[in-house]
N, C-alpha and C positions, 0 to 999 in steps of 0.2 A: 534750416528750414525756411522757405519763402513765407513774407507773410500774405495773408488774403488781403484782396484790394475789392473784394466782392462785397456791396454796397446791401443790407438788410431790405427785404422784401418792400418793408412799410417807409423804406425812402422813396418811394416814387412818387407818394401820395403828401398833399400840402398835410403841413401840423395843426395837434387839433387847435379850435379855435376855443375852445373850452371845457373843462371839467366836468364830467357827469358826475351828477348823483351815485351814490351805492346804498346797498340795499341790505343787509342779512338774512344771511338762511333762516333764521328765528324770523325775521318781518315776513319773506316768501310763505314758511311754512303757515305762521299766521292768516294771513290770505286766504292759503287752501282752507282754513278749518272756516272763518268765516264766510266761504262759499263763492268766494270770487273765482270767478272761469278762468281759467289758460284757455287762449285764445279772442277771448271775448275783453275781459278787462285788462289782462295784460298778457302778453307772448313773449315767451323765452326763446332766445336766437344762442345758437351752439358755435362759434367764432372756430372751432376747432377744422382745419383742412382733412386729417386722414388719422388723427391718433384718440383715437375712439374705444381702447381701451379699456374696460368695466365699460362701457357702455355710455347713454343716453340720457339724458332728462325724457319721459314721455310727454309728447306732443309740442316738445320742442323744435325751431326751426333750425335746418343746419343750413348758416352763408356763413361760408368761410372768410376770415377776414381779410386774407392776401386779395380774395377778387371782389371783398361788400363794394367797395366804394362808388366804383362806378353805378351801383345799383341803388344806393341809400332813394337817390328820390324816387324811385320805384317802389319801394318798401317802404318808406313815409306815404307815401300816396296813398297804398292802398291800407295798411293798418291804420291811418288818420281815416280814410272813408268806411274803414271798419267801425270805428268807433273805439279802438284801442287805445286806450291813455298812457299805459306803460310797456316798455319794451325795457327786457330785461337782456343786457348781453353777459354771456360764460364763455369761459374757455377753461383747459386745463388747469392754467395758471390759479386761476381764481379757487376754484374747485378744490386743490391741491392746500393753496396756502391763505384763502382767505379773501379778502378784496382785496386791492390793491391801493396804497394809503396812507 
């Protein structure tokens, strides 16, 4: 069997420059019960392309990560002119097994 010479999606784009923060579903949930908006204080972004399976966070955004990149300062621009201080990114992965860590 031939092997693949086919290069992962997230090779095109430079490595990241630094570590995000993470967050627990205990801290999110915390949030909602003290009244903090989605959308307002902080916005949940869904990283997943097409495997949507069980579904959704409500009023999460969906940019998929294979095409964010080009668009990050777009999406800093205008959630920073929002007044959004956190963005929260998911995907599968996380959802499944936890943060990544």
């Amino acid at each position: 069997m031939a092997e693949s010479t086919e290069k992962p999606w997230h090779a095109a784009f430079p490595a990241p420059r630094n570590t995000a923060a993470s967050i627990t579903r205990e801290e999110v949930l915390q949030w909602m019960r003290e009244g903090k908006e989605p959308g307002k204080d902080y916005v949940l972004v869904d990283l997943r392309r097409n495997d949507h399976e069980g579904g959704t966070i409500r009023g999460s955004l969906n940019l998929p990560a294979q095409s964010l990149y080009p668009s990050l300062p777009t999406v800093y621009s205008l959630l920073s002119a929002g007044g959004v201080k956190y963005i929260l990114w998911y995907c599968v992965r996380v959802m499944i097994w936890g943060t990544d860590g």
